[in-house]
C-alpha positions as CSV (number, residue, x, y, z in Angstrom):
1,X,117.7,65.4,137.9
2,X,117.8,67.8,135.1
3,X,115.1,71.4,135.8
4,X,115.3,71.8,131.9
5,X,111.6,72.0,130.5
6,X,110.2,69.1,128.5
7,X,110.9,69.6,125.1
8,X,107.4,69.8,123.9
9,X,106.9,72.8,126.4
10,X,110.6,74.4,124.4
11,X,108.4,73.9,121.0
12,X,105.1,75.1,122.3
13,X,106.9,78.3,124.5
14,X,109.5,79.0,121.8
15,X,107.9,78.0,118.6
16,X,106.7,81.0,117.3
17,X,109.2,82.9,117.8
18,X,111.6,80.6,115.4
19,X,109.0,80.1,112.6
20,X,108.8,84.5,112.6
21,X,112.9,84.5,112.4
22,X,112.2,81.5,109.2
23,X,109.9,83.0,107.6
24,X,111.8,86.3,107.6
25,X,114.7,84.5,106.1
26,X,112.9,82.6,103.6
27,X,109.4,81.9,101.9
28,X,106.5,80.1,103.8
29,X,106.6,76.8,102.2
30,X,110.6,76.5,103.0
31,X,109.9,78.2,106.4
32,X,108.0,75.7,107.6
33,X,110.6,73.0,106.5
34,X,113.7,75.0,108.2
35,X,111.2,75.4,111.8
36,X,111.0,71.5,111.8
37,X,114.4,70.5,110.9
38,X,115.2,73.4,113.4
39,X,113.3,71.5,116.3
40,X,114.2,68.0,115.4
41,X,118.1,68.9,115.5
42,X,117.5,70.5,118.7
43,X,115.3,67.5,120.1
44,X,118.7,65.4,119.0
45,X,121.0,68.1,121.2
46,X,118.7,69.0,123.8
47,X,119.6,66.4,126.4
48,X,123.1,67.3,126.1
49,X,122.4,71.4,126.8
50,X,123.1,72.7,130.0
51,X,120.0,73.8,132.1
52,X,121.2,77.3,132.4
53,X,121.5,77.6,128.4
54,X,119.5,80.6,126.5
55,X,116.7,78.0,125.1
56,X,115.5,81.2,122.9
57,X,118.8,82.2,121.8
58,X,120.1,78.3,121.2
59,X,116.8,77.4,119.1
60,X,117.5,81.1,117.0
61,X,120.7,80.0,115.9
62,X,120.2,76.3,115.0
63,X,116.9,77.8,113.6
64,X,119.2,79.9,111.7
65,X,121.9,77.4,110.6
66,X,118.8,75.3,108.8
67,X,118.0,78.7,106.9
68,X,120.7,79.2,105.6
69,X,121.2,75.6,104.5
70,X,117.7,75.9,102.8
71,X,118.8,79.0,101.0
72,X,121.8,77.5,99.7
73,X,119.9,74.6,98.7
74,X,117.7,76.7,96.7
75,X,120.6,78.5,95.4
76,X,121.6,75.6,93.5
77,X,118.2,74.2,92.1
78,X,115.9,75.2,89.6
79,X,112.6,76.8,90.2
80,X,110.2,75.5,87.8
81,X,107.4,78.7,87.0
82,X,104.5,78.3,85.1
83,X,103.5,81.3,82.7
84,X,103.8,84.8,84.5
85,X,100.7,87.1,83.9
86,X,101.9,90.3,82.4
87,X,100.7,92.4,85.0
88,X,101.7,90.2,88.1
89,X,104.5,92.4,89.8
90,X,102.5,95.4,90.1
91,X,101.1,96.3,93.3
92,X,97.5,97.4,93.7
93,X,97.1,99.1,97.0
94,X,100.1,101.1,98.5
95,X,98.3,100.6,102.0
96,X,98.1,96.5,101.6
97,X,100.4,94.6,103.2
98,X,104.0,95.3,103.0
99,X,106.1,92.0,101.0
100,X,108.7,91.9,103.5
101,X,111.0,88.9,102.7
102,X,111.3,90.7,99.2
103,X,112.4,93.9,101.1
104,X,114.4,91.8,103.6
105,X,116.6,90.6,100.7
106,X,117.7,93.9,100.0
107,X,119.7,94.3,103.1
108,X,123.1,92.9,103.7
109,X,123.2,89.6,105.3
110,X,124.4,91.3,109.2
111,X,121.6,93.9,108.5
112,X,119.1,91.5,107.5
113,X,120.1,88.8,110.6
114,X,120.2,91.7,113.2
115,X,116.6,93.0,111.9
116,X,114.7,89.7,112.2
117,X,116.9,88.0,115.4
118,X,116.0,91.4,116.8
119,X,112.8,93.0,115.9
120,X,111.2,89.9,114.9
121,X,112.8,87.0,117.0
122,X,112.3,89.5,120.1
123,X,116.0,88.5,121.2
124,X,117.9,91.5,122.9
125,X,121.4,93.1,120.9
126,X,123.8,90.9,123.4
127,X,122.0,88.1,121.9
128,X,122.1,89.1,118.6
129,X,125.8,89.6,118.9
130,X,126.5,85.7,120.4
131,X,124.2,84.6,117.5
132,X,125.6,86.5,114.6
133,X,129.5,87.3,116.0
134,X,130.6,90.3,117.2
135,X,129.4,92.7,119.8
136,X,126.2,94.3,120.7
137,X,126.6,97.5,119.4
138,X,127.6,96.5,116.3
139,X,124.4,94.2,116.3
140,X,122.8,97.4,117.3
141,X,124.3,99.1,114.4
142,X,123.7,96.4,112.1
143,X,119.6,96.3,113.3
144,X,119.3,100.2,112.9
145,X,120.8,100.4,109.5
146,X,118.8,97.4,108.4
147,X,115.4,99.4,109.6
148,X,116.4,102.6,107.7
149,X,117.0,100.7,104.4
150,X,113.6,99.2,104.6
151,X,112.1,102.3,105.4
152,X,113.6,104.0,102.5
153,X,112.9,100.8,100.4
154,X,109.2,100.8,101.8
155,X,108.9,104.6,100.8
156,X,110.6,104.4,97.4
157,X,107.9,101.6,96.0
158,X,104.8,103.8,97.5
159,X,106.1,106.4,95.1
160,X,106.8,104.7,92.2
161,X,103.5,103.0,92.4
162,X,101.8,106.5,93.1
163,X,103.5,108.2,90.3
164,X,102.7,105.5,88.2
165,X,99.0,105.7,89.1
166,X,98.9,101.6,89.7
167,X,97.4,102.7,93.1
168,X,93.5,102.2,93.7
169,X,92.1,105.4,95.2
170,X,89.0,104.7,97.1
């Protein structure tokens, strides 16, 4: 007999967790499609897992692996667009809310990974490490790095959009 959860109590414990790392990674729309390929691959493999497996850690990385295959997919297709209005990359309000997977493609791909397995997936640096390769303190290093650069990133577009006077002053 097998002390492994049901797998609908894996999705409902451990679902939220991998839709913040997929939509960290990628937009909403192909978010949600990399959460439920994540869960049906790991409904396929989750009879085979051993019962002492990191369920959080496990579902991360498949989570992941289907990211990265939506990315590449999108990598090589076209994105239709209709007409863009000539104002529409301006921000409005320095204090609304921050467009992080823009800001999140900035980073390198270890920074980027560390920051959301880490800060957003919740999973600690030795997990971050098994995830992504290497050790903890690199993943450490990685995470840190990642945080700076958004910082400075964040800080650099309140300016410009200061000095540019596109901010609304109440």
């Amino acid at each position: 007999m097998s002390d492994k959860p049901p797998f609908s109590e894996v999705v409902a414990l451990y679902g939220p967790t991998v839709l913040r790392v997929c939509r960290a990674v990628l937009s909403s729309v192909d978010a949600d499609d990399a959460w439920s390929e994540a869960f049906v691959a790991a409904l396929r493999a989750y009879p085979a897992l051993p019962s002492d497996a990191n369920l959080e850690a496990w579902l991360v990385t498949i989570a992941h692996r289907k990211a990265i295959d939506h990315f590449r997919k999108a990598q090589r297709s076209a994105t239709p667009v209709a007409d863009v209005p000539a104002g529409a990359a301006q921000i409005a309000d320095v204090a609304g809310p921050v467009d992080l997977p823009r800001l999140l493609a900035n980073l390198s791909e270890r920074q980027r990974l560390a920051v959301v397995y880490h800060y957003l997936g919740g999973l600690p640096y030795a997990e971050v490490a098994a995830v992504m390769g290497g050790s903890p303190d690199a993943a450490r290093r990685a995470a840190a790095d990642g945080i700076a650069k958004l910082r400075r990133a964040q800080a650099a577009t309140a300016h410009s959009e200061i000095t540019r006077g596109s901010v609304r002053r109440s």
